[in-house]
N, C-alpha and C positions, 0 to 999 in steps of 0.2 A: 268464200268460206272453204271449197273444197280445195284452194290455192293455197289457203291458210293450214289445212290437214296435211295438205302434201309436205310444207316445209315442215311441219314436226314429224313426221313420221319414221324419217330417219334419225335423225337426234334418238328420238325415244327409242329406237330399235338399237342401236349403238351403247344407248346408256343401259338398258335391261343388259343386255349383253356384258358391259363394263361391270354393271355391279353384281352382275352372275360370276363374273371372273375373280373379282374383289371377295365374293362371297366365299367364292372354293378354295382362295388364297388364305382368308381368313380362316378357314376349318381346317386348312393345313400345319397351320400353326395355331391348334388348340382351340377355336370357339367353336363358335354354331354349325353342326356340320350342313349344308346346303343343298341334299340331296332334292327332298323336295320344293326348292325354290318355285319351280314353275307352275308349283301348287300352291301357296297361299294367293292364294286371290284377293282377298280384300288387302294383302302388304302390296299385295302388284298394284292396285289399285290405288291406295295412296302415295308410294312413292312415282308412281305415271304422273299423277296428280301434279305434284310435289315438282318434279323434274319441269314439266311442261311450263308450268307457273314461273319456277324459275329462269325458265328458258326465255322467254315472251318479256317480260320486267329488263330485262338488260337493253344496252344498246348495240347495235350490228358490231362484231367485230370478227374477226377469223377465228378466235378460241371460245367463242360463244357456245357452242355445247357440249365444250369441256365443262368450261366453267359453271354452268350450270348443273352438274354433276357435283360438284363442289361439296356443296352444303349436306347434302343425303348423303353422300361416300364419310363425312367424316362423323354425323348421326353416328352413322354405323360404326366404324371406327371407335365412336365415343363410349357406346355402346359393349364392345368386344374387349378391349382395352379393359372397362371395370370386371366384365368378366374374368379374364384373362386374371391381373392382379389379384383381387380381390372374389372371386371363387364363385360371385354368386351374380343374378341377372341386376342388371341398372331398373332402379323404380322412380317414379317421379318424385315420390316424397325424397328419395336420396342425392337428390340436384340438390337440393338446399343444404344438403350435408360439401359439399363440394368446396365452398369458400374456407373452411375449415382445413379441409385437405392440403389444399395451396397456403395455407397458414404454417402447418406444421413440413411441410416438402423442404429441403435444402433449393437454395436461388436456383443452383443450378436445373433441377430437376423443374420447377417451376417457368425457366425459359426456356426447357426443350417442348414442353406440352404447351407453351404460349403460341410458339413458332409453327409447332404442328397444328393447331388450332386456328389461332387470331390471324395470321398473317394469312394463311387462302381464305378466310373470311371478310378481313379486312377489304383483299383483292377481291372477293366478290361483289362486295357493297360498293366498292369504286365504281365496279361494270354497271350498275341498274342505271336505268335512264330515269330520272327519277321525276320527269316532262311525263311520264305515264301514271299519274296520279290515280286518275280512275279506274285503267287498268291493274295496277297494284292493290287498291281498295277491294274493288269488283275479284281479283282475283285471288285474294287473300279470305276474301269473306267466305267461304266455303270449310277453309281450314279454321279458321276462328269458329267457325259454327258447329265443326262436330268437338273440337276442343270445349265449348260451351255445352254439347248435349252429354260428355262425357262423364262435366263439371254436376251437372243439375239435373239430367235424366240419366244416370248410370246403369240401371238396371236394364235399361231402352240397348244400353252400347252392348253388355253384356250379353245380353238373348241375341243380337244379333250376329255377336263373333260364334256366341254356341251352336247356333243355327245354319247361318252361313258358312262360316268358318272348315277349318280340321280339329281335330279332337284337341280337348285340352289336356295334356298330360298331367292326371292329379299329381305324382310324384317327384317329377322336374318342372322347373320352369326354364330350363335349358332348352328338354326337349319340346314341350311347348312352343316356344320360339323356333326351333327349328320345324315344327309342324305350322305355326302360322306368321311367323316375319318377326320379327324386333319392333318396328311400328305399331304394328297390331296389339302385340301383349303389353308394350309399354303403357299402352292406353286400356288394354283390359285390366290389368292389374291396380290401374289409379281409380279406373273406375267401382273396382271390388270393393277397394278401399275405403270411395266413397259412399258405397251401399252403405259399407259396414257402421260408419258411422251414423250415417241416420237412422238405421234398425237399431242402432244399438244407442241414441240418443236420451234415448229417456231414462236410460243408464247409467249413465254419466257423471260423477260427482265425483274426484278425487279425493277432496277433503273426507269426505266419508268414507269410498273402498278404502282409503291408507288407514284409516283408523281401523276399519273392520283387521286390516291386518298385524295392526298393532295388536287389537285384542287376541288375534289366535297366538301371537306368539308370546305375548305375557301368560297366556292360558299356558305354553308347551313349556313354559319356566317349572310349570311345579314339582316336574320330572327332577329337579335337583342337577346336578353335574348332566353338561350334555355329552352325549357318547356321540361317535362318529357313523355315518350310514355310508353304507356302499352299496349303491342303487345301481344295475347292472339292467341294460337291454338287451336280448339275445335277436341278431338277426337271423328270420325264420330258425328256430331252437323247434328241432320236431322230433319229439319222442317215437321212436316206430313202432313201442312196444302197446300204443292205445291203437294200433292197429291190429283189431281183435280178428281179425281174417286172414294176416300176412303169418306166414312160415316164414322163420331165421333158421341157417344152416348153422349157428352160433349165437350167441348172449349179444346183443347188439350194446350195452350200456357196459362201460368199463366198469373191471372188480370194484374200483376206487371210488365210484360213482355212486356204485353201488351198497358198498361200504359204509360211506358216509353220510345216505339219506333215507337207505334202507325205504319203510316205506310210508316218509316223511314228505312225499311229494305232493304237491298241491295243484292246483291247475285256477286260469286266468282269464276270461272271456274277454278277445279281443273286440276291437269296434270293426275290425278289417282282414279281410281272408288274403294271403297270396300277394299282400302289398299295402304302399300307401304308410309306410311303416312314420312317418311323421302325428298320422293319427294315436296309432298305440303311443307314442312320446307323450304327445297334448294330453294324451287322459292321465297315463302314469306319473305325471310332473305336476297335472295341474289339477286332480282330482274332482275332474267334471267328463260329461259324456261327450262326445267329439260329436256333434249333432248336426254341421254341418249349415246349417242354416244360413252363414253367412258367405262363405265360400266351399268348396269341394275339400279342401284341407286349414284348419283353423291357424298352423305355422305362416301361410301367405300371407294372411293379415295382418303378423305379429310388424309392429316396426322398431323397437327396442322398447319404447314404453313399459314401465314396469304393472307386472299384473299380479296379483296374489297364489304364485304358482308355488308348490314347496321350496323349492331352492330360494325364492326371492322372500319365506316367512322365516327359512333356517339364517338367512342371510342377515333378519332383523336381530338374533340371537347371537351372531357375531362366528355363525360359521364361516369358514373358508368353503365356496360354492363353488365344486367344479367339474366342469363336462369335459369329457375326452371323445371324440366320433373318430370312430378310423376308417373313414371314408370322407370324400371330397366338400367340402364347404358351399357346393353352389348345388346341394339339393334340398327341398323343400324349403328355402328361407329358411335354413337353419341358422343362421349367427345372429340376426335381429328376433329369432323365436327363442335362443336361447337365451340373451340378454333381456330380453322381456321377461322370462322365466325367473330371473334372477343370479344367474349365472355368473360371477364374478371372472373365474379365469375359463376360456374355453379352447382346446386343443386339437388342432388336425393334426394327421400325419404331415411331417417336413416336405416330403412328395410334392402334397397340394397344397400347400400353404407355405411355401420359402418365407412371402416378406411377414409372417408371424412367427414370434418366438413358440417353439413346443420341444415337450420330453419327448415325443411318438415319430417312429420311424418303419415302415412298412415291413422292414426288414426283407425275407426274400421272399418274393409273390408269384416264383415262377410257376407256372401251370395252374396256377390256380387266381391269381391275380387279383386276390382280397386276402387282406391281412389275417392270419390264421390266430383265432382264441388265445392261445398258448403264447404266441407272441405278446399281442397287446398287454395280456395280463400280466408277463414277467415285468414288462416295462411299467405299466401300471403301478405293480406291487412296489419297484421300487421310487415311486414318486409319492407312494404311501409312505413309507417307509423314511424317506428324508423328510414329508412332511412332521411326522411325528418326533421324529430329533430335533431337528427344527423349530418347530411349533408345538411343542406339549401342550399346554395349556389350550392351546383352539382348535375345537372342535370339526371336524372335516365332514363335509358333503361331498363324495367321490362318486359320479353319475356316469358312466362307461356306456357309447352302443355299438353294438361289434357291428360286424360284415359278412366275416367270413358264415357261410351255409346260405348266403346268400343264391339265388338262378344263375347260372345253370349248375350248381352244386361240385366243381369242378376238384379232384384231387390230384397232387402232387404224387404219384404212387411212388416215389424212391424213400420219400418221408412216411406216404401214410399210406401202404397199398393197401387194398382192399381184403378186408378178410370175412365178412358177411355177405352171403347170398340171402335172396329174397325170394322167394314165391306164392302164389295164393291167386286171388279168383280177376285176379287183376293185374298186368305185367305193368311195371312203369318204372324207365330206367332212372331217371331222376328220384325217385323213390331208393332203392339201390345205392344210389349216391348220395341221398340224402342220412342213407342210415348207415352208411360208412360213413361220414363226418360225424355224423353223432358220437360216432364209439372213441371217435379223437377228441372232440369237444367235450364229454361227458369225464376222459379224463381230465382235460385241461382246468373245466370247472373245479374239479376235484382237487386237483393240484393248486389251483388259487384259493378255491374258499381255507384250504387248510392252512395254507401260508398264511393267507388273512388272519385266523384265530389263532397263530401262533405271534403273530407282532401287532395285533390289534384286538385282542381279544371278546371287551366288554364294546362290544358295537353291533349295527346291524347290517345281515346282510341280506339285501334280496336281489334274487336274478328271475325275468321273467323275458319267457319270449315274446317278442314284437306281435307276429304271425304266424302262422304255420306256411311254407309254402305253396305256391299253386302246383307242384307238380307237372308231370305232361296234359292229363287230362281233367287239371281241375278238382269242382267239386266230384268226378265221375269216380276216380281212383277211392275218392275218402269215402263214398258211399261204399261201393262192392267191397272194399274191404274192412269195413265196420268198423269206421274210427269211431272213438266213444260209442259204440254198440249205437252209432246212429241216432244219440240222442237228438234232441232239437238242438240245430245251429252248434251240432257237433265239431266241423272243425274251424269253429270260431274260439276253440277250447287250445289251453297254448297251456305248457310246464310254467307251474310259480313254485319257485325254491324259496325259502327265510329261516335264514341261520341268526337267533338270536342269545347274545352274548354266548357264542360258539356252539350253539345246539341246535338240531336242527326242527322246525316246525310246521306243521302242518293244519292248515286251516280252513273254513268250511271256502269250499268254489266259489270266490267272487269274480268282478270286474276289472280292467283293470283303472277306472276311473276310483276305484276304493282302494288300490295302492297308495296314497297318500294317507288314510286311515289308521294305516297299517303302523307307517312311522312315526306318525304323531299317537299312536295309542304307547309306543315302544318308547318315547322318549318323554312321556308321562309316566311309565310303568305303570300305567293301565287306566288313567285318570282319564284321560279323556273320552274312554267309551263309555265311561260312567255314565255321561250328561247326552253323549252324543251317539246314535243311531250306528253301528258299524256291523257292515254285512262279514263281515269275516269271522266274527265272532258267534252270528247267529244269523243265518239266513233270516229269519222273520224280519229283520232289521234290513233288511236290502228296499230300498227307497223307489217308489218309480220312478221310473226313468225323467218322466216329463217333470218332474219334482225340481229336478236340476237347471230348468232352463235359468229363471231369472238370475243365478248363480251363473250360469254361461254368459249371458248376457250380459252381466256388470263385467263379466272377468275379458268377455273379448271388446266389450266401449273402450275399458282403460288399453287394455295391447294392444291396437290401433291409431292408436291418440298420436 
């Protein structure tokens, strides 16, 4: 036996090594960055596995622990490759999507990934000695077995990645991956999947949720002629003036800003402080509480499945449904959450998404390295704009979620220098920078809602922030210097604008799970708060929260499916 340890000891030390090499070469060109390699432990642990196994199943030959690298190095590969293309991390339900792919690929591009693929595959399967029957079985059975407990005790795989593991990055599942290995999350993720289904089984009925959506959208007919919405996310959009403790050496809110909302401002109660901005999407789109129950973010689960979210009820009305993100496509399962959403056409910047067609272009990000308000919006305005030449007659859902004010709040000062000082009982430079972007963003808003109601009139418009950001120290900064005078779960409190058919208004403090309320009351012209409970209109109407679950739970059975 310890004859037997010595001959793999080498090999496996050579391959950890190979595939640490592999790893760093991979994040040199664009994936998983590989710092903490030598830290996933449970990825070290099944690819040792993995390697050893395959090592042992061959027959003697001189490139035997090469080959036995084989199979793991192009996992990984396989792995890297969908990110790379395709924006966002490999899940198991998307292997079955695969055949499809090689359906639509030109021949050529379909025998270059044959050759990189099948043939050191092929070559592998030649090497096993296939005389080690029982070794293969006996040695197989291990990996069949957590595959199996994955399959059928999910929640068993789950507690143990959370437990043992390294953190799971609510907001990426990039950087997840790079906190715990490609192996590991490939299989936490199938395993979410399958929680999610069986909590969410008794749920379950197609034929019925489609009908329920049938009936909201014959209900939102009565409204007559449909108007167009433009549904705006602001990343961290943080007023500095609900900071009732901070000194401005200057009006931090542009004249124009100011101008136009006067003091029509409204405010929005996130599910999420300083991040996690997929949550605030989920409630604003899908008009339920992001509650978390089935995973840490409700987009992970999404698989394109369609779910009764606004965009996918406007979509039954024969709108044109569509998302624009000006940020990269491989954060929070955002392309399978938007198309569960309903989301007909969805747009990254060209940047990160070459092989998809888009209008959006980064334009220039120097020093600051997120697409600036002002930009996206002109580009925006004019794919409004051609839409409407274009397409008179059809009604448009235009969903936008910015970037820029994103951490660390970073400014361009040739373009935007700084002209607000800050002070008060609490120093925080991010703050500082936070409210120098606003004074830009607050015009750019400006500048776009007005263009909006001068070529789109009779529509709606709402822009609300994501979250407020964490700042340097947090909740610490918000308390000492009295945002919302401290109310409860004061900076869980975010700007909501709604400009309806050009005017602007202002309504009692909701959620923003009751932004969807909002547009189906607007495109009833008032009809449906008749019948239906809306907290914007009268807090008394504001629903408990727990009121919402079996509503969550049909809505995340079907976007799962």
């Amino acid at each position: 036996m310890m004859q037997f340890s010595k001959n793999l000891l080498l090999p496996v030390a050579l391959f950890l090594s190979a595939i640490y090499g592999y790893a760093q070469l991979a994040a040199w060109n664009g994936a998983f960055h590989a710092d903490n390699f030598f830290q996933q432990w449970i990825e070290l642990g099944i690819i040792t596995y993995l390697y050893g196994f395959l090592f042992l199943i061959q027959r003697p030959h001189r490139w035997r622990p090469v080959v036995a690298a084989v199979p793991v190095i192009l996992a990984y590969l396989a792995q890297d490759l969908y990110f790379h293309f395709y924006g966002r991390v490999l899940r198991i339900i998307e292997v079955m999507e695969l055949p499809e792919l090689f359906a639509v690929l030109p021949l050529t591009y379909d025998f270059l990934l044959a050759s990189v693929f099948m043939v050191p595959l092929i070559f592998y399967l030649y090497k096993i000695d296939y005389r080690k029957a029982r070794l293969i079985i006996l040695g197989a059975l291990p990996i069949f077995t957590v595959v199996l407990l994955v399959e059928t005790t999910p929640r068993a795989y789950t507690y143990f990645v959370e437990s043992a593991g390294n953190e799971i990055i609510k907001y990426s599942d990039g950087k997840s991956v790079e906190s715990n290995g490609r192996f590991t999350m490939l299989l936490y993720r199938e395993a979410q999947r399958i929680e999610a289904l069986a909590d969410t089984a008794p749920y379950r009925n197609r034929v019925a949720y489609d009908r329920e959506g049938d009936t909201l959208a014959a209900e939102l007919k009565t409204g007559g002629t449909p108007r167009n919405v433009h549904l705006i996310v602001l990343e961290s959009f943080l007023d500095p003036t609900l900071f009732k403790g901070a000194i401005f050496s200057r009006d931090p809110v542009h004249p124009e800003f100011r101008k136009l909302f006067g003091d029509q401002l409204g405010l929005s109660i996130s599910p999420v402080f300083g991040g996690a901005t997929a949550q605030a999407e989920f409630e604003v789109l899908c008009g339920v509480p992001a509650f978390e129950k089935l995973t840490s973010v409700e987009f992970n689960l999404f698989t394109g499945s369609q779910a009764n979210c606004t965009p996918g009820i406007l979509g039954r009305l024969g709108y044109r449904t569509v998302a624009t993100n000006a940020y990269k496509p491989n954060f929070f399962n955002v392309q399978p959450a938007y198309k569960g959403i309903g989301f007909q056409e969805i747009y990254f910047p060209q940047e990160f998404s070459a092989s998809n067609p888009t209008y959006l272009k980064t334009v220039d990000v120097s020093n600051e390295d997120f697409l600036f308000d002002g930009d996206l919006f002109d580009q925006n305005l004019d794919f409004v704009v051609k839409h409407i030449q274009e397409h008179p007659d059809q009604p448009l859902m235009n969903y936008i979620m910015t970037i820029y004010g994103h951490t660390p709040h970073m400014l361009n000062e040739e373009k935007r220098p700084p002209l607000v000082q800050v002070s008060g009982a609490r120093e925080d430079r991010h703050l500082l920078m936070a409210t120098n972007q606003f004074y830009y963003r607050s015009q750019a808003i400006a500048q776009f809602v007005n263009k909006l109601r001068t070529v789109d009139p009779q529509s709606l418009i709402i822009l609300v922030s994501d979250h407020v950001p964490p700042l340097v120290y947090g909740p610490i900064t918000y308390r000492e210097l009295d945002y919302m005078d401290n109310v409860e779960n004061s900076y869980y409190h975010n700007r909501l604008m709604i400009i309806e058919n050009g005017v602007p208004r202002k309504y009692a403090t909701v959620h923003h799970y009751n932004i969807p309320q909002i547009v189906f009351n607007y495109l009833t012209k008032g009809g449906y708060c008749k019948t239906e409970h809306c907290a914007h209109l009268d807090t008394r109407y504001a629903r408990d929260k727990s009121q919402y679950l079996p509503q969550y739970y049909r809505l995340m059975a079907h976007a799962s499916q």
